[in-house]
C-alpha positions as CSV (number, residue, x, y, z in Angstrom):
1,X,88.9,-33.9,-46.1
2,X,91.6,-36.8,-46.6
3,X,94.3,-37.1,-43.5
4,X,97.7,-34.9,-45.0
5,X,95.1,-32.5,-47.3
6,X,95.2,-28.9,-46.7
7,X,91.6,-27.0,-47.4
8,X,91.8,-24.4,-50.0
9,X,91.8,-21.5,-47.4
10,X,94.6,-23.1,-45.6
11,X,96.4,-24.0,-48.7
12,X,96.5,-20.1,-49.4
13,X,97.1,-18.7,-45.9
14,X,100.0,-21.0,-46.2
15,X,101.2,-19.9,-49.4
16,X,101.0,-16.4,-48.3
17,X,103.1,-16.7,-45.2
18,X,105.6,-19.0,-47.4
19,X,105.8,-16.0,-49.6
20,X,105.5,-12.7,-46.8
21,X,109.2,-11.7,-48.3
22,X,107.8,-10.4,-51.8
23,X,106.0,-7.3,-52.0
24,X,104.0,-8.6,-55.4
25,X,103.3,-11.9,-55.7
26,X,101.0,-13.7,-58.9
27,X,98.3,-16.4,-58.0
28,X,96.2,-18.7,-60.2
29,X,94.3,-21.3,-60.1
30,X,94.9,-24.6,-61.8
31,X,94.1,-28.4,-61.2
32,X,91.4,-26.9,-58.5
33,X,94.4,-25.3,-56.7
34,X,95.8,-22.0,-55.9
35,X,99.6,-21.6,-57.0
36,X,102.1,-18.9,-57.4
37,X,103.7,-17.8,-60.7
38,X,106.7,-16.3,-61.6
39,X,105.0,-13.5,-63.7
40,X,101.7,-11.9,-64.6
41,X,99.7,-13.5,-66.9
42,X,95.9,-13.6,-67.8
43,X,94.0,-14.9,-65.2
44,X,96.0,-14.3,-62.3
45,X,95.3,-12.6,-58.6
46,X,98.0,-10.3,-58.2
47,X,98.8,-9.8,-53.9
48,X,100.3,-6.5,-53.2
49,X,101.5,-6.4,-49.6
50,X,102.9,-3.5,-47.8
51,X,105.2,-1.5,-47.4
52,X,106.1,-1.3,-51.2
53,X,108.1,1.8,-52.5
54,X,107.1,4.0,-55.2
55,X,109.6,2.2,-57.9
56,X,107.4,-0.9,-57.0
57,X,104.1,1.1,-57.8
58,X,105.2,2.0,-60.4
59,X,106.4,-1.3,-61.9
60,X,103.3,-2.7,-61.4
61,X,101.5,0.1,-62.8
62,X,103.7,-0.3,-65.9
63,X,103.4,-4.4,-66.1
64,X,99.7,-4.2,-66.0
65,X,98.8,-1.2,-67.5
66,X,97.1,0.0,-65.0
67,X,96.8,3.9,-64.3
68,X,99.0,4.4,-60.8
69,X,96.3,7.0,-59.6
70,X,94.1,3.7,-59.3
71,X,97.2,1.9,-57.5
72,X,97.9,5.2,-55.0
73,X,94.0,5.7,-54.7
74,X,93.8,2.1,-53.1
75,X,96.3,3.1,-50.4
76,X,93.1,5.5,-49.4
77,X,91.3,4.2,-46.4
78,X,88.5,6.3,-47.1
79,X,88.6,4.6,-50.3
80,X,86.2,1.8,-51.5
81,X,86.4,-0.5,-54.6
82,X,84.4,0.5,-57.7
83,X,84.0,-0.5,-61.1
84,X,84.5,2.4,-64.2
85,X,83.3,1.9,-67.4
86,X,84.4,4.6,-69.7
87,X,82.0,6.2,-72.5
88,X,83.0,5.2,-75.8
């Protein structure tokens, strides 16, 4: 790695902490780097951190379009991640 270069992992752990402040943050990569966006768009790891409030779930439930059972289920720690497919 070149002198003044900061690894991918530490590139991100940095942006994270840059960002602690937000409760949703937007990530993508481009140029072979991880960088933060405004807004979601395809593509893009969305970082939910706690504590949010329920006008934040339901936001992001909203801007995604993504059920908010599956957002509420994920607060579950009995919960693990899965994959549905639904029968068409």
């Amino acid at each position: 790695m070149l002198p003044g270069k900061i690894s991918g992992k530490s590139r991100l752990t940095t942006i994270l902490r840059q960002s602690a402040d937000r409760v949703i943050q937007y990530f993508k990569n481009a140029e072979n780097q991880t960088i933060e966006v405004d807004r979601p768009e395809n593509g893009v790891w969305v970082n939910v951190v706690p504590p949010f409030k329920e006008e934040e779930f339901i936001e992001l439930s909203e801007t995604l379009d993504i059920p908010i059972e599956f957002l509420r289920d994920s607060l579950d720690i009995d919960e693990r991640p899965r994959y549905e497919v639904e029968d068409m």
